[in-house]
N, C-alpha and C positions, 0 to 999 in steps of 0.2 A: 937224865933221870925221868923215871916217866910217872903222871901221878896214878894214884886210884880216883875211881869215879863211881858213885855209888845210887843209886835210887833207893830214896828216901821217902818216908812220912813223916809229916808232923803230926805229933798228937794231942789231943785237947790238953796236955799239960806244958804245951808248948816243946818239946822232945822233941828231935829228930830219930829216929829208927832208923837204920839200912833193913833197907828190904832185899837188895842184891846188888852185888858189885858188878860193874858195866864193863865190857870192853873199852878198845880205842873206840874201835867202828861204830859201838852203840852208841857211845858218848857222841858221838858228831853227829849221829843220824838224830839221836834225840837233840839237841842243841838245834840243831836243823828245821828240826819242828818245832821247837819252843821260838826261837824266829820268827817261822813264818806267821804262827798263833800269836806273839806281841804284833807284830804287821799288820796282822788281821783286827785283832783288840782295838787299835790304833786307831785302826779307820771306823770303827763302828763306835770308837767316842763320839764323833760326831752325831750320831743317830743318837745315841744316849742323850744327848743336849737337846734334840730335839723332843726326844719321847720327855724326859725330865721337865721343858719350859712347857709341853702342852699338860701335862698333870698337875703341873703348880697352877695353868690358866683355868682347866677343868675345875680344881679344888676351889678357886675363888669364885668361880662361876658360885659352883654349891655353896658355901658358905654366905656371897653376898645375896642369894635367894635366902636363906632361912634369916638374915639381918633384916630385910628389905622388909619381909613375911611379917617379922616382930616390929618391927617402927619404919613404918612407909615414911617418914616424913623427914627420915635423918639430916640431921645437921654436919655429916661429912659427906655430903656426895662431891662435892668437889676433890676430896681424898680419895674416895670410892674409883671415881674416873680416871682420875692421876694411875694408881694400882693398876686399874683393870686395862687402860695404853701401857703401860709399863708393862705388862705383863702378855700384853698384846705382841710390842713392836721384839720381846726379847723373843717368844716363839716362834714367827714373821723369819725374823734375824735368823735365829738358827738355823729354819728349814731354808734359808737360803745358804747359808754358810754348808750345810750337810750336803745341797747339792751339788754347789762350788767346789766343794772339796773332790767330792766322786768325780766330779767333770776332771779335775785336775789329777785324780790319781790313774785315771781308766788311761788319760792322755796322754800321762806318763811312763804307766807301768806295761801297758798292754799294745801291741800290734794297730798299727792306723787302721785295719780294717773290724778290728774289733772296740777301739776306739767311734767311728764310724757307725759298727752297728749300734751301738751305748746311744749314739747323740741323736741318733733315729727315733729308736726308740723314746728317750725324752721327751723328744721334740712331740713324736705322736703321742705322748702321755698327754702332753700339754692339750694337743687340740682335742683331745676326746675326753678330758675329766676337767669339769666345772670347779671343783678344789683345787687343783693343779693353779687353775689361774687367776681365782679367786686371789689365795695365799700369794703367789707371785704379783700379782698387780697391786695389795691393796701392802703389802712390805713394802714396795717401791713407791707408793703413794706417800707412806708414812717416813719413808727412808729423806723422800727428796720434797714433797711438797709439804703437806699438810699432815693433822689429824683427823682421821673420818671424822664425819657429823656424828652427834652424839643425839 
């Protein structure tokens, strides 16, 4: 028995609508692509975690400027600092887990020579962008030694 397959909307009343009923063949070609788009999504969570911990670092940036502005003298800076490493080593962490991940998926999913040209590429990101190794060295400082001077 074979089923039906339909393409649908939801509607702001939460309702599904059929919009039009699908073949076999449209069914798998769509399914096919909704695949490959969760695949896709997947891998750019990690970017999200990275864009997500530098906005939350940004925002405290601003916030601890207009606190600082109003009472230079606060009696939490010690709090203050705790926050602002915390909020450091989690965006640090990301952008290296975001790029561990790519390294591990291009490795896996793509051909050694396009693997290959990926790690190239990297590698020359690194030696020609001063953030590149900033980020990289001062995660791996906080990772395995210390916290920056303050």
């Amino acid at each position: 028995m074979e089923e039906n397959y339909y393409l649908q909307v939801l509607t702001d009343k939460n309702e599904f609508i059929n919009i039009k009923e699908l073949s076999q063949e449209e069914y798998l070609k769509f399914n096919q692509a909704s695949n490959f788009m969760y695949k896709l999504d997947m891998k750019l969570f990690f970017f999200r975690m990275v864009d997500y911990d530098f906005i939350e670092l940004k925002n405290f940036e601003k916030e601890y400027n207009v606190r600082i502005n109003i009472n230079p003298l606060s009696e939490d800076i010690q709090v203050e600092i705790f926050e602002f490493f915390r909020l450091l080593h989690n965006y640090l962490s990301s952008v290296n887990l975001f790029l561990n991940q790519y390294h591990a998926n291009v490795k896996r999913d793509y051909a050694e020579e396009l693997f290959d040209e990926f790690d190239e590429l990297r590698r020359t990101l690194y030696a020609e962008h001063l953030s590149y190794k900033i980020i990289y060295e001062l995660r791996n400082e906080m990772h395995h030694s210390k916290l920056p001077s303050v």
